[in-house]
ModelCIF file with pLDDT and N, C-alpha, C, O atoms, coordinates in Angstrom:
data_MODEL
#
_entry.id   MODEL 
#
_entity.id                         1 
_entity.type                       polymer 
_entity.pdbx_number_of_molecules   1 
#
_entity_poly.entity_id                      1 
_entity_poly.type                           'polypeptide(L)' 
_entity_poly.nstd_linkage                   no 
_entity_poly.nstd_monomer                   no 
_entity_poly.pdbx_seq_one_letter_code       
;(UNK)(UNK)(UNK)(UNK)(UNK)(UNK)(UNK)(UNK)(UNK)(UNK)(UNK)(UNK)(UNK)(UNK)(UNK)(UNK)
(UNK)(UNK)(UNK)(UNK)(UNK)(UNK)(UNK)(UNK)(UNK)(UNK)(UNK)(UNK)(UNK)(UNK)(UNK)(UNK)
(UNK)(UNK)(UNK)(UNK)(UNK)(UNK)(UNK)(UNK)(UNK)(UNK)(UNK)(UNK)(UNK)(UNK)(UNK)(UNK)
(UNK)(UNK)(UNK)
;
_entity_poly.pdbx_seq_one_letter_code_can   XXXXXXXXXXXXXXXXXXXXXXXXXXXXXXXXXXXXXXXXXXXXXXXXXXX 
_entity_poly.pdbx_strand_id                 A 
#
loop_
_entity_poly_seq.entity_id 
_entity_poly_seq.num 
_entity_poly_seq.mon_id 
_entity_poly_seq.hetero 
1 1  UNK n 
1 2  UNK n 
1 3  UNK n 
1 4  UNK n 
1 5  UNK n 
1 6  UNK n 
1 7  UNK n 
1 8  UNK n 
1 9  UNK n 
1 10 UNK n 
1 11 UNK n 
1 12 UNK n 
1 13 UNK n 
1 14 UNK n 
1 15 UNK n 
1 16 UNK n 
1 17 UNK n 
1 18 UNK n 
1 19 UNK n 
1 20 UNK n 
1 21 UNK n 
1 22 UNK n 
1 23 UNK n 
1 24 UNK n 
1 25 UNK n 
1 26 UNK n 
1 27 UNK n 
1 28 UNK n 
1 29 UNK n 
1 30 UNK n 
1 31 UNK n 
1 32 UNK n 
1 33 UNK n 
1 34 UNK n 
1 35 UNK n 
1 36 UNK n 
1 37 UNK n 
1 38 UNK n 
1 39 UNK n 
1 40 UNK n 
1 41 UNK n 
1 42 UNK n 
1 43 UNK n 
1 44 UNK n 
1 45 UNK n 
1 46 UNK n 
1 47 UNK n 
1 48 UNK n 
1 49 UNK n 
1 50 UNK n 
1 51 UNK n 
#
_struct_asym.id          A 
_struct_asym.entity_id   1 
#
loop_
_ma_qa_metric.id 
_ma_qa_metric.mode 
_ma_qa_metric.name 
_ma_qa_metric.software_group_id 
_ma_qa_metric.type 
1 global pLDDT . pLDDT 
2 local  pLDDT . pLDDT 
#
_ma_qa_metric_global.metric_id      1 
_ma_qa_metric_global.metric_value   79.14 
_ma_qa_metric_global.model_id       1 
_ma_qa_metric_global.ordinal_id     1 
#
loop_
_ma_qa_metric_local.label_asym_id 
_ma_qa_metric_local.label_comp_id 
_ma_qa_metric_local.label_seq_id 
_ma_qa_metric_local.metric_id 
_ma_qa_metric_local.metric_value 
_ma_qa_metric_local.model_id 
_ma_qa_metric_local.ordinal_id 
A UNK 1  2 70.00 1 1  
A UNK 2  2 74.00 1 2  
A UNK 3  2 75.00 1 3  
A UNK 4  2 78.00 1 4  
A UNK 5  2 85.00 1 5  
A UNK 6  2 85.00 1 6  
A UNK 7  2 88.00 1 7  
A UNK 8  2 88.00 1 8  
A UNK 9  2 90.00 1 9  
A UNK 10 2 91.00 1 10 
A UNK 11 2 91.00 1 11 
A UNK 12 2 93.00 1 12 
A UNK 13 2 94.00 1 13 
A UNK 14 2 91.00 1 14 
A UNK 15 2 93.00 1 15 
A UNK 16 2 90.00 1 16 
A UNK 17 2 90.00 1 17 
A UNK 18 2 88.00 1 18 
A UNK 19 2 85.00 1 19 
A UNK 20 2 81.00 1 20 
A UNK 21 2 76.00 1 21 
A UNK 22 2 75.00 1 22 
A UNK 23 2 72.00 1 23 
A UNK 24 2 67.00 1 24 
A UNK 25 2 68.00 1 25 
A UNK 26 2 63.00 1 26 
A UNK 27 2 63.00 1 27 
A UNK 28 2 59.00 1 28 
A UNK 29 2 60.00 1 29 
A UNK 30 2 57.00 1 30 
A UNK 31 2 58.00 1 31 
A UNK 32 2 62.00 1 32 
A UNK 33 2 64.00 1 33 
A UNK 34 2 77.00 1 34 
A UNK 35 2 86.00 1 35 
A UNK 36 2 88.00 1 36 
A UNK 37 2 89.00 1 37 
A UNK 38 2 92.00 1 38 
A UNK 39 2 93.00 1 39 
A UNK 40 2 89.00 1 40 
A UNK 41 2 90.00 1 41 
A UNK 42 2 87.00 1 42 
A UNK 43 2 86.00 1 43 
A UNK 44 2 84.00 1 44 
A UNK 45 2 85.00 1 45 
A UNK 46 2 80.00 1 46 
A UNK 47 2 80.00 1 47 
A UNK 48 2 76.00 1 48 
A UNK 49 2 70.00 1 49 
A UNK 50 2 64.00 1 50 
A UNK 51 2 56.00 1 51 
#
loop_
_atom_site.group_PDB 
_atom_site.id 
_atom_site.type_symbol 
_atom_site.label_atom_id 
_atom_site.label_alt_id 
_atom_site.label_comp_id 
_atom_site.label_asym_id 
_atom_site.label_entity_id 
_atom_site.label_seq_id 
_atom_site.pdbx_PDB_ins_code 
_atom_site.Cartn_x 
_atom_site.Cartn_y 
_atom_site.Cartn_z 
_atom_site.occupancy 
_atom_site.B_iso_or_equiv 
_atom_site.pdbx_formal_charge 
_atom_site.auth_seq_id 
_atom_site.auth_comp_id 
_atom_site.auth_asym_id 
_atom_site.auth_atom_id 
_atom_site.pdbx_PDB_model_num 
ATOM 1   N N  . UNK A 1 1  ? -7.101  7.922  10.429  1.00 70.00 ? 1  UNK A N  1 
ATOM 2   C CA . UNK A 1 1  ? -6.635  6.900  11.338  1.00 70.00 ? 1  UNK A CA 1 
ATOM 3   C C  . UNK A 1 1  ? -5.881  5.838  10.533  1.00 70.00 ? 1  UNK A C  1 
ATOM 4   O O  . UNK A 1 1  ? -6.294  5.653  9.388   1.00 70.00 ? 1  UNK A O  1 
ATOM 5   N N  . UNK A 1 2  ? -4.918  5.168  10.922  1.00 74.00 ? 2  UNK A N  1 
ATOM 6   C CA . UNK A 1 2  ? -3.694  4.211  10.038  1.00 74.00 ? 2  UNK A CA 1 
ATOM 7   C C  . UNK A 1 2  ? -4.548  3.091  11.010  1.00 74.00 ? 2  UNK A C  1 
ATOM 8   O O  . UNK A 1 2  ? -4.971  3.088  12.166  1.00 74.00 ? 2  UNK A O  1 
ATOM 9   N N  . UNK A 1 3  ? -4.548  2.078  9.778   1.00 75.00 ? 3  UNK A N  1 
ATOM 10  C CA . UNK A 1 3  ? -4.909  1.087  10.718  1.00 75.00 ? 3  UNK A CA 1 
ATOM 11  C C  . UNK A 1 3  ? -4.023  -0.307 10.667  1.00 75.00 ? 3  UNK A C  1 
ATOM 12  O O  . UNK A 1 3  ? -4.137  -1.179 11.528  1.00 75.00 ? 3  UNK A O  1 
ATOM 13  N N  . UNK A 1 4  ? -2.954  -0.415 9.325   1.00 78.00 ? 4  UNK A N  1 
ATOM 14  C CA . UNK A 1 4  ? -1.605  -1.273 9.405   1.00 78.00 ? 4  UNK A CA 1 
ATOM 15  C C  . UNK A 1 4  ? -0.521  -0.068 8.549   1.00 78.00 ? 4  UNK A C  1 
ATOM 16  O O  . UNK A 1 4  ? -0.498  1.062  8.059   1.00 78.00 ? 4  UNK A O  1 
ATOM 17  N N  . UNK A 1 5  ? 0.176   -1.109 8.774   1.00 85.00 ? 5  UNK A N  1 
ATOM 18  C CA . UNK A 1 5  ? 1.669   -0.686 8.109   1.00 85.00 ? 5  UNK A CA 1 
ATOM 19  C C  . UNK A 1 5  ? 2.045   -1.964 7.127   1.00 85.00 ? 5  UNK A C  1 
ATOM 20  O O  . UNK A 1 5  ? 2.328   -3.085 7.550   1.00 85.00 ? 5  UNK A O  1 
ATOM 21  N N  . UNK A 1 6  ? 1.997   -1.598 5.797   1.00 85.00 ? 6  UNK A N  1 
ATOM 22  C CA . UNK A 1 6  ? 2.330   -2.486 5.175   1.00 85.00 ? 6  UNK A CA 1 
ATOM 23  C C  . UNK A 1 6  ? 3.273   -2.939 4.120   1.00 85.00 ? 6  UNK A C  1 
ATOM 24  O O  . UNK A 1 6  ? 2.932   -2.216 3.184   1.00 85.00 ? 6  UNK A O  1 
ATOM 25  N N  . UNK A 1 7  ? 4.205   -3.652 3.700   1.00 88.00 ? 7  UNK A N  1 
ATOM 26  C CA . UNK A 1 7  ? 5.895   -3.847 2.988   1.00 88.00 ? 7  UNK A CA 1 
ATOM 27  C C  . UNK A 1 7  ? 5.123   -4.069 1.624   1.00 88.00 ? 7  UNK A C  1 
ATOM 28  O O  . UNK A 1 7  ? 4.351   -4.998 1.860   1.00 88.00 ? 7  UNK A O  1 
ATOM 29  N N  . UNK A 1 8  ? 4.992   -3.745 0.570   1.00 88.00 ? 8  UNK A N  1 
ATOM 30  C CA . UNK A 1 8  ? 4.388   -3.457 -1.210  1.00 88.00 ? 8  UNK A CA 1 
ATOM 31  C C  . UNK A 1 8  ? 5.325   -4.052 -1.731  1.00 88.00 ? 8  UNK A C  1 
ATOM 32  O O  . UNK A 1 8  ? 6.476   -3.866 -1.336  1.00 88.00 ? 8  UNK A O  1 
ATOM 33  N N  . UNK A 1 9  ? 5.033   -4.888 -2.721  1.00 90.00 ? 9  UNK A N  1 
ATOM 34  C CA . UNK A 1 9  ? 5.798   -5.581 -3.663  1.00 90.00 ? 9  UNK A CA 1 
ATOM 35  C C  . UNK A 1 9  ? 5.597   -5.429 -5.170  1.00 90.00 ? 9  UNK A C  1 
ATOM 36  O O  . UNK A 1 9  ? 4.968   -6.271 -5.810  1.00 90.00 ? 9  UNK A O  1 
ATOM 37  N N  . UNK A 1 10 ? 6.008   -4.609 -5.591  1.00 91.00 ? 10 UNK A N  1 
ATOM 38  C CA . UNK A 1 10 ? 5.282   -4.252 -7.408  1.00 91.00 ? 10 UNK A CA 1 
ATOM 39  C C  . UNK A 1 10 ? 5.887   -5.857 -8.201  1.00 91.00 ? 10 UNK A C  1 
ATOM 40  O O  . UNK A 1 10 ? 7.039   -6.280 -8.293  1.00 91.00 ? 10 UNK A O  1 
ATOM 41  N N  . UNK A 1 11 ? 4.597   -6.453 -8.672  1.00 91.00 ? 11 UNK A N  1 
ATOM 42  C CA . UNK A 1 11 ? 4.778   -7.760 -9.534  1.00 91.00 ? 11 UNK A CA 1 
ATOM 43  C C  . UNK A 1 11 ? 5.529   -7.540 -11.031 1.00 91.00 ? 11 UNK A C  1 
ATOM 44  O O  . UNK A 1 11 ? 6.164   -8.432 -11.592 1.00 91.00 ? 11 UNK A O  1 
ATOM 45  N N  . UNK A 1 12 ? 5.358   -6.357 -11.500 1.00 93.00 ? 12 UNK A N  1 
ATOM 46  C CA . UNK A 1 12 ? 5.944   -5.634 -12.626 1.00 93.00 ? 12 UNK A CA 1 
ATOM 47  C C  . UNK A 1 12 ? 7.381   -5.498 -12.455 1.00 93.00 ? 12 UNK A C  1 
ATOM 48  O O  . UNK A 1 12 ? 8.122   -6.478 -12.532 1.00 93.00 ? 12 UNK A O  1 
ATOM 49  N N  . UNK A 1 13 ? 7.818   -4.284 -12.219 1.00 94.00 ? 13 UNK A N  1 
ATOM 50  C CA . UNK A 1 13 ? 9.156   -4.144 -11.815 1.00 94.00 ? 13 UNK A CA 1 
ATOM 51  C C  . UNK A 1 13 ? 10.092  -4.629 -9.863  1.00 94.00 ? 13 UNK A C  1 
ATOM 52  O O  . UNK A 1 13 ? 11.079  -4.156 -9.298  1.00 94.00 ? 13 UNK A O  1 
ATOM 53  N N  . UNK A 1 14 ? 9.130   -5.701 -9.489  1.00 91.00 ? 14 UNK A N  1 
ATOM 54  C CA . UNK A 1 14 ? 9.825   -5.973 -8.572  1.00 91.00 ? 14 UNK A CA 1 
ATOM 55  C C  . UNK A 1 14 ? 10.565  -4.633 -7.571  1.00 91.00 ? 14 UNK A C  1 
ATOM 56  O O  . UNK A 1 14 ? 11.689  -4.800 -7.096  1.00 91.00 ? 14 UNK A O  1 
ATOM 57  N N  . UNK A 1 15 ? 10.144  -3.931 -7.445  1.00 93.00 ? 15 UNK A N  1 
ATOM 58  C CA . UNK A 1 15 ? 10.442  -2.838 -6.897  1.00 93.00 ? 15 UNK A CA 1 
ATOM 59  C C  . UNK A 1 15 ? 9.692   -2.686 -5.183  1.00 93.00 ? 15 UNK A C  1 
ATOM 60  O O  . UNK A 1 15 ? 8.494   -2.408 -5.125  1.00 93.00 ? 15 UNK A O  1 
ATOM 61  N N  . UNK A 1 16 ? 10.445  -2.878 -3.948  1.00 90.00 ? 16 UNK A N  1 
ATOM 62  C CA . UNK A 1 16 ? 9.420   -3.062 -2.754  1.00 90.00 ? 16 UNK A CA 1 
ATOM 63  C C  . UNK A 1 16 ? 9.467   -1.980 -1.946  1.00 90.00 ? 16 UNK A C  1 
ATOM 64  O O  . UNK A 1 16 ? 10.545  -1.421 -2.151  1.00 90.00 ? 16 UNK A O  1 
ATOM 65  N N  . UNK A 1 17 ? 8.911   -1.475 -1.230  1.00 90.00 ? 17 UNK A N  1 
ATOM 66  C CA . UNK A 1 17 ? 7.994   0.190  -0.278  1.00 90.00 ? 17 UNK A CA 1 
ATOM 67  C C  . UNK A 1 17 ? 7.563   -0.509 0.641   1.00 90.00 ? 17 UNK A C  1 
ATOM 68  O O  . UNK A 1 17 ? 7.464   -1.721 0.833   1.00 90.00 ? 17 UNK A O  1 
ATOM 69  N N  . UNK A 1 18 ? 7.190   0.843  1.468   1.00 88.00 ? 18 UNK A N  1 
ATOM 70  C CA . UNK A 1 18 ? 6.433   0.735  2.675   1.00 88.00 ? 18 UNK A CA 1 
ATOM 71  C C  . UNK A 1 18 ? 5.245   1.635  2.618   1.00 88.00 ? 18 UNK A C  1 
ATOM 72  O O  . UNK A 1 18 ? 5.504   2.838  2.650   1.00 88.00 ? 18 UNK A O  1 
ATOM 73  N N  . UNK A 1 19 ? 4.152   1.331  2.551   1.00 85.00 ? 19 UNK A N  1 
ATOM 74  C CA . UNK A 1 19 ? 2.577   1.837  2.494   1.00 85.00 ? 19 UNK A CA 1 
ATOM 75  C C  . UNK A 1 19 ? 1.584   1.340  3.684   1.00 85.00 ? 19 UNK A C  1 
ATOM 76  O O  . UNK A 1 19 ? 1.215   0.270  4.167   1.00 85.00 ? 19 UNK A O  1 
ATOM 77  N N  . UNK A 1 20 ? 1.379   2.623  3.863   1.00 81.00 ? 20 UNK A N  1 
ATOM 78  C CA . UNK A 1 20 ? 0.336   2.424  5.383   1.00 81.00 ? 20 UNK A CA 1 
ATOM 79  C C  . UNK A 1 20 ? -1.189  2.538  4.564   1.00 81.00 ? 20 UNK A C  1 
ATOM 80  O O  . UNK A 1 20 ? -1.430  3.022  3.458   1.00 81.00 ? 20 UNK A O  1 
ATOM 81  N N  . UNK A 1 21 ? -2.221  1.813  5.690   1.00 76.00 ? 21 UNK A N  1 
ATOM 82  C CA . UNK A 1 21 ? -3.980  1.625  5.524   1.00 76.00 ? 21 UNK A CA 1 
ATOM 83  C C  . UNK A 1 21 ? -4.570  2.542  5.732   1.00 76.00 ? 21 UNK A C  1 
ATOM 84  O O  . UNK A 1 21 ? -5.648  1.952  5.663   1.00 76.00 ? 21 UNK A O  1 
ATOM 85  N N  . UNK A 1 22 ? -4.862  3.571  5.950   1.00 75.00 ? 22 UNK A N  1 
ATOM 86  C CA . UNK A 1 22 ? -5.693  4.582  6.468   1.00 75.00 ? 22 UNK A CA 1 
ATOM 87  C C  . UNK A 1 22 ? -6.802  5.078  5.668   1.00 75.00 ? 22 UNK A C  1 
ATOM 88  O O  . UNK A 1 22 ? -6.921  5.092  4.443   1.00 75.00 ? 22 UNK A O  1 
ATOM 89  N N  . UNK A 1 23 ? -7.893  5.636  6.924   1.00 72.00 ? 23 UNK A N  1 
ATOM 90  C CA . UNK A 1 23 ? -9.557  6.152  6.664   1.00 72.00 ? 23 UNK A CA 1 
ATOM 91  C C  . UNK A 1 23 ? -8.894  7.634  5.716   1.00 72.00 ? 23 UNK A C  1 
ATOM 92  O O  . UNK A 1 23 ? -7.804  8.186  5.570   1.00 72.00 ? 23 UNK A O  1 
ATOM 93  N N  . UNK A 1 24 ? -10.197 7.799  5.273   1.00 67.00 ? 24 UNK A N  1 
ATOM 94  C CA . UNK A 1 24 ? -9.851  9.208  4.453   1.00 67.00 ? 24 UNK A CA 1 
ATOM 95  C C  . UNK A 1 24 ? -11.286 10.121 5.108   1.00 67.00 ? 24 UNK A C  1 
ATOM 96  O O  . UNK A 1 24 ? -12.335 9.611  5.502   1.00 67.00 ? 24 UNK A O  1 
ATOM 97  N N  . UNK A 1 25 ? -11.052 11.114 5.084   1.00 68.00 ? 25 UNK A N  1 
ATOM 98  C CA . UNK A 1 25 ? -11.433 11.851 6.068   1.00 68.00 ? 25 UNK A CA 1 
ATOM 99  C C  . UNK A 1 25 ? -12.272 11.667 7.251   1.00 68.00 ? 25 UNK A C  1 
ATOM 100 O O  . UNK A 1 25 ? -13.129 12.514 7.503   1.00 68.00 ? 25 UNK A O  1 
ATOM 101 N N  . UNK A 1 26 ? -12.103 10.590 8.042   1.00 63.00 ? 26 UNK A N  1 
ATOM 102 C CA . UNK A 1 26 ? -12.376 9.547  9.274   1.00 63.00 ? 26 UNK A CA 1 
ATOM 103 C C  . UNK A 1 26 ? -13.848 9.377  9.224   1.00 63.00 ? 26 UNK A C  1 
ATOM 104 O O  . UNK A 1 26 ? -14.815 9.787  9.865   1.00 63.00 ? 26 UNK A O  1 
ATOM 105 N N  . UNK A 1 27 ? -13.536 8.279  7.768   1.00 63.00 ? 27 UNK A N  1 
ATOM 106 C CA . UNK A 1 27 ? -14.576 8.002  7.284   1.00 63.00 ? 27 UNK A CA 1 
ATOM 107 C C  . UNK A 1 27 ? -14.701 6.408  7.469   1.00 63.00 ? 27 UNK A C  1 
ATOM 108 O O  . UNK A 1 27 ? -14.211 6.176  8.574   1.00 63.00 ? 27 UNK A O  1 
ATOM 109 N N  . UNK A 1 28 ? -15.061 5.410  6.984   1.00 59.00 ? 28 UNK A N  1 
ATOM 110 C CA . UNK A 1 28 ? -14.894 3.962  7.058   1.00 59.00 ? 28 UNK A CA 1 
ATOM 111 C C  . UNK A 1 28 ? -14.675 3.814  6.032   1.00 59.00 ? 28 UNK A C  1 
ATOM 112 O O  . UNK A 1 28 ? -14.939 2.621  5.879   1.00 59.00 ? 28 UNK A O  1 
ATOM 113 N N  . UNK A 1 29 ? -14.255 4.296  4.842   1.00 60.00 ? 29 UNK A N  1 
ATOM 114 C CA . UNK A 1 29 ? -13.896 4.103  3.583   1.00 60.00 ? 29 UNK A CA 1 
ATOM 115 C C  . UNK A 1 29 ? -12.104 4.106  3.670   1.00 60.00 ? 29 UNK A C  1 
ATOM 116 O O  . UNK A 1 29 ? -11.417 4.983  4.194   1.00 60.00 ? 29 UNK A O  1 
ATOM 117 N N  . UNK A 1 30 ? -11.666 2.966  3.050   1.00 57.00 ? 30 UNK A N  1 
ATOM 118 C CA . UNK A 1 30 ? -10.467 3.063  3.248   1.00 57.00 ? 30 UNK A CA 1 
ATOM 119 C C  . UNK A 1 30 ? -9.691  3.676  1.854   1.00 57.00 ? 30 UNK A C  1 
ATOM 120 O O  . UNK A 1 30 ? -10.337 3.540  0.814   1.00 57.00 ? 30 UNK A O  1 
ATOM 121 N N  . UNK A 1 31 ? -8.348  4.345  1.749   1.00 58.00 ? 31 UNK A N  1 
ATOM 122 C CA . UNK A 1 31 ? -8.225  5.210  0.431   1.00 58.00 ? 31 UNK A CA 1 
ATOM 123 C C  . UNK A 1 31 ? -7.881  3.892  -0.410  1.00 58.00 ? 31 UNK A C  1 
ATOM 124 O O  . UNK A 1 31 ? -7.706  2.699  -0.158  1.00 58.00 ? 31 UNK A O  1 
ATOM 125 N N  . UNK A 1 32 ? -7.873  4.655  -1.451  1.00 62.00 ? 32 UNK A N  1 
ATOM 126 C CA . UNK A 1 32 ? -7.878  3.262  -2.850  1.00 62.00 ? 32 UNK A CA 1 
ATOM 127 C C  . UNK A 1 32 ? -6.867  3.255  -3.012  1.00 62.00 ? 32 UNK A C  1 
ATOM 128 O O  . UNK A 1 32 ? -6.136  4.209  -2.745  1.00 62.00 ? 32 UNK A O  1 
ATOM 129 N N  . UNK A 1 33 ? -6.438  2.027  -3.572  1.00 64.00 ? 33 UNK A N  1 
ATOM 130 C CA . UNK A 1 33 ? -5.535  1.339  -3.704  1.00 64.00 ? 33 UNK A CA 1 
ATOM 131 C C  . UNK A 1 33 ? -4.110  2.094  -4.492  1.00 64.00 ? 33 UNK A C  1 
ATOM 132 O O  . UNK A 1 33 ? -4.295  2.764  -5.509  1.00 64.00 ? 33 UNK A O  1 
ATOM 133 N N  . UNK A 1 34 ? -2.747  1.918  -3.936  1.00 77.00 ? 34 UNK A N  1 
ATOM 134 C CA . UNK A 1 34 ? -1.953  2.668  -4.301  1.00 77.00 ? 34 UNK A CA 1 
ATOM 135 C C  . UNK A 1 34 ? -0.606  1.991  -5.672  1.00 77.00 ? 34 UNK A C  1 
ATOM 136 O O  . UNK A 1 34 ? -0.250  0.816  -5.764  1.00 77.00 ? 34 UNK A O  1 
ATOM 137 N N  . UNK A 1 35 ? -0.313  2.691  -6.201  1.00 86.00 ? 35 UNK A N  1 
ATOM 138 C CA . UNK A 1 35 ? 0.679   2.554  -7.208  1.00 86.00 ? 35 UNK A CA 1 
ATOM 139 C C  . UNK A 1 35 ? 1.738   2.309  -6.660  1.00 86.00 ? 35 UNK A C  1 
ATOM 140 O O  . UNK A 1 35 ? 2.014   2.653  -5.511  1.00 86.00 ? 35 UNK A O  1 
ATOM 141 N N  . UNK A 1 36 ? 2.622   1.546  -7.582  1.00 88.00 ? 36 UNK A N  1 
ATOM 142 C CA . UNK A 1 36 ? 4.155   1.297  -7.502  1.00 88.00 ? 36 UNK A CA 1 
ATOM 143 C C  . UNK A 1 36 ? 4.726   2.455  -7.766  1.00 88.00 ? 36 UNK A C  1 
ATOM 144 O O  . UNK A 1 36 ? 4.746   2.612  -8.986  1.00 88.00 ? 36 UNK A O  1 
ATOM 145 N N  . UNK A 1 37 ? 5.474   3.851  -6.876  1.00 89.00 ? 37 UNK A N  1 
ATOM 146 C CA . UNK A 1 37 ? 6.120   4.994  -6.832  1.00 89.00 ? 37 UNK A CA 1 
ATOM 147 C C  . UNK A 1 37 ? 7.352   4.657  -8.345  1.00 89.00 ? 37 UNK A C  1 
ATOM 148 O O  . UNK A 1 37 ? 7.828   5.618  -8.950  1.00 89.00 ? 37 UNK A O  1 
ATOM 149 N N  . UNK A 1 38 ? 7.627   3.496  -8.664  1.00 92.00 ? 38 UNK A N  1 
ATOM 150 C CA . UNK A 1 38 ? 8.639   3.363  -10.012 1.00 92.00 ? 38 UNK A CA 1 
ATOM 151 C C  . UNK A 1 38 ? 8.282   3.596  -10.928 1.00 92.00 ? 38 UNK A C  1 
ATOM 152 O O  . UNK A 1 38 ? 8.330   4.663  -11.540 1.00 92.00 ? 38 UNK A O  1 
ATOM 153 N N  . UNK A 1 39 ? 7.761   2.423  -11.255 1.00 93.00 ? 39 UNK A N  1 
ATOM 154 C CA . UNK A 1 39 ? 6.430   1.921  -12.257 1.00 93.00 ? 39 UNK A CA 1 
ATOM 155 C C  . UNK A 1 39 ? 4.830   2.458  -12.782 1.00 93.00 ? 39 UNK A C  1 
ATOM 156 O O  . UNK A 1 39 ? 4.236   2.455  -13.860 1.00 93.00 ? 39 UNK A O  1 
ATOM 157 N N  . UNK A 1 40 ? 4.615   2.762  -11.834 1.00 89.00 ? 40 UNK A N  1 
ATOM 158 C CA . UNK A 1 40 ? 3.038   3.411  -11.715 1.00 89.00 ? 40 UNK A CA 1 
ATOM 159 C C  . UNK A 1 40 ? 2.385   2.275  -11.852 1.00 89.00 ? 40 UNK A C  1 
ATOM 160 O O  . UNK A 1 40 ? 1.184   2.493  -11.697 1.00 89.00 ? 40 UNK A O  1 
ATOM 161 N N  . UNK A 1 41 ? 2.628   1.057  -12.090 1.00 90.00 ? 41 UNK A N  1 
ATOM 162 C CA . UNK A 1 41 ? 1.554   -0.603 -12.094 1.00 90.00 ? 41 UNK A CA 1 
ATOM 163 C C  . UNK A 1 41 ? 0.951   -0.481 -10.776 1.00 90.00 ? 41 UNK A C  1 
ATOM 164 O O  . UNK A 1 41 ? 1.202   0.102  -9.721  1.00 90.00 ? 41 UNK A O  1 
ATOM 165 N N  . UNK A 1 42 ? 0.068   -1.248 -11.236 1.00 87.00 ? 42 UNK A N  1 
ATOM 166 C CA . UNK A 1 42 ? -1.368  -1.319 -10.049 1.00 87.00 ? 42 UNK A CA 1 
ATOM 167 C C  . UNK A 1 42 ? -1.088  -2.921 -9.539  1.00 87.00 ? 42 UNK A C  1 
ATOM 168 O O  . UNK A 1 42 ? -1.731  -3.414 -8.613  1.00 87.00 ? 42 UNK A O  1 
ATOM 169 N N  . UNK A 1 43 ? -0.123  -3.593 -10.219 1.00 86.00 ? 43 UNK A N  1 
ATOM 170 C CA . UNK A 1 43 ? -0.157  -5.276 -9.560  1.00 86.00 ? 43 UNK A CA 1 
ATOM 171 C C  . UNK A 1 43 ? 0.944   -5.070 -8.580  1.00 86.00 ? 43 UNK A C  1 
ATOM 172 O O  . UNK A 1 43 ? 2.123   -5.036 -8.930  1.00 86.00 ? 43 UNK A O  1 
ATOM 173 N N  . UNK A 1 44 ? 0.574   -4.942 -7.434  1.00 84.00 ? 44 UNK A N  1 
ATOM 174 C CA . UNK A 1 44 ? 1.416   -4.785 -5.936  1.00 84.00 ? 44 UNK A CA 1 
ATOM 175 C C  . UNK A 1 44 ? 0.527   -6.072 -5.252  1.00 84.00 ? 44 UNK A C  1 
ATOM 176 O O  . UNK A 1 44 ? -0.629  -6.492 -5.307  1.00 84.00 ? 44 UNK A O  1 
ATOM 177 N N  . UNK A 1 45 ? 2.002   -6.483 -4.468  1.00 85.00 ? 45 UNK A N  1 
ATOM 178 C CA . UNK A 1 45 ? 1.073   -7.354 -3.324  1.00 85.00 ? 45 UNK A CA 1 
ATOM 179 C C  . UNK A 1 45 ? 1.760   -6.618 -2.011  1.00 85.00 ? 45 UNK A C  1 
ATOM 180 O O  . UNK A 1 45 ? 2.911   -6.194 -1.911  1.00 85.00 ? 45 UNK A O  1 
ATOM 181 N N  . UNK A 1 46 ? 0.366   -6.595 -0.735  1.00 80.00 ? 46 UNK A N  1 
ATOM 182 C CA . UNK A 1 46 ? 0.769   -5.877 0.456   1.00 80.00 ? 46 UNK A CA 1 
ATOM 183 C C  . UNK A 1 46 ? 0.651   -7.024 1.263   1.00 80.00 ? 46 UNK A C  1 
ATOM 184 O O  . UNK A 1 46 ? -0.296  -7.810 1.240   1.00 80.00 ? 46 UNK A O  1 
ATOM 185 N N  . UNK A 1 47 ? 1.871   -7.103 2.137   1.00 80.00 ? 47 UNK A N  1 
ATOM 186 C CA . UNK A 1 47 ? 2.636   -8.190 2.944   1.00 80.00 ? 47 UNK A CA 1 
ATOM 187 C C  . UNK A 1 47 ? 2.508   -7.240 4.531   1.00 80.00 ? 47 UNK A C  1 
ATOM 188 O O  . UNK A 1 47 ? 3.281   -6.327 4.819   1.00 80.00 ? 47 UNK A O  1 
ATOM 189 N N  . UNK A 1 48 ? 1.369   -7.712 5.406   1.00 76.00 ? 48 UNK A N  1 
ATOM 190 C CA . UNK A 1 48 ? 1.514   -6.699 6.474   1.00 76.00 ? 48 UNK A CA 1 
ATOM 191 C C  . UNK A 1 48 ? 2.833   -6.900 7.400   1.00 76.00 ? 48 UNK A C  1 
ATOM 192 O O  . UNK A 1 48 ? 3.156   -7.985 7.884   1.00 76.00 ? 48 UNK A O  1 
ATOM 193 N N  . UNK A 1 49 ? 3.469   -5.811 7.553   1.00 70.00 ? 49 UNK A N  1 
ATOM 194 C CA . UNK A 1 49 ? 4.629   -5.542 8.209   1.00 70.00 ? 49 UNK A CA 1 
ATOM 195 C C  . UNK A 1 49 ? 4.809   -6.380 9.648   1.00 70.00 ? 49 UNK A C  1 
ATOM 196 O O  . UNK A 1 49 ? 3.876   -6.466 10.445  1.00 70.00 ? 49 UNK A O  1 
ATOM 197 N N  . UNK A 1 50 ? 5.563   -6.729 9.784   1.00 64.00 ? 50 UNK A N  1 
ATOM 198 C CA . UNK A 1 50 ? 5.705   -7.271 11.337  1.00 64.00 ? 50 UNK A CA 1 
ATOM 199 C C  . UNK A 1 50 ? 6.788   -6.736 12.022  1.00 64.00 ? 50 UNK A C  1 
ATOM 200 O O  . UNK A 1 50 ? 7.689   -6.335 11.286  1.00 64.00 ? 50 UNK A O  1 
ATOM 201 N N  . UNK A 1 51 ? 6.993   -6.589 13.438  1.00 56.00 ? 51 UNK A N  1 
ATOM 202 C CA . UNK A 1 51 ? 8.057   -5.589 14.303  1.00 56.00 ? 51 UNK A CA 1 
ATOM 203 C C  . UNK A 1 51 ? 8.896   -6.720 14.327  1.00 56.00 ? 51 UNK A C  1 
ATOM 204 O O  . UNK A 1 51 ? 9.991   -6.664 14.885  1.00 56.00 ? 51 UNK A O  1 
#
């Protein structure tokens, strides 16, 4: 289940994505935390998306 949609900002290489929230196997555990697809840095900030 997705539960936001969210705009990623890598603090490293300034590099910004779109990464969604979701359960992992519709569990209440949400999946861990994701990498900058450039960089591979773990310092991202998630800015929830707005329409």
């Amino acid at each position: 289940m997705i539960h936001g949609v969210y705009k990623v900002w890598c603090l490293r290489c300034h590099h910004s994505f779109i990464d969604i929230d979701a359960e992992t196997n519709a569990s209440a555990q949400s999946t861990p935390a994701k990498r900058c697809p450039k960089c591979g840095s773990r310092l991202i900030v998630r800015i929830p998306k707005t329409k």
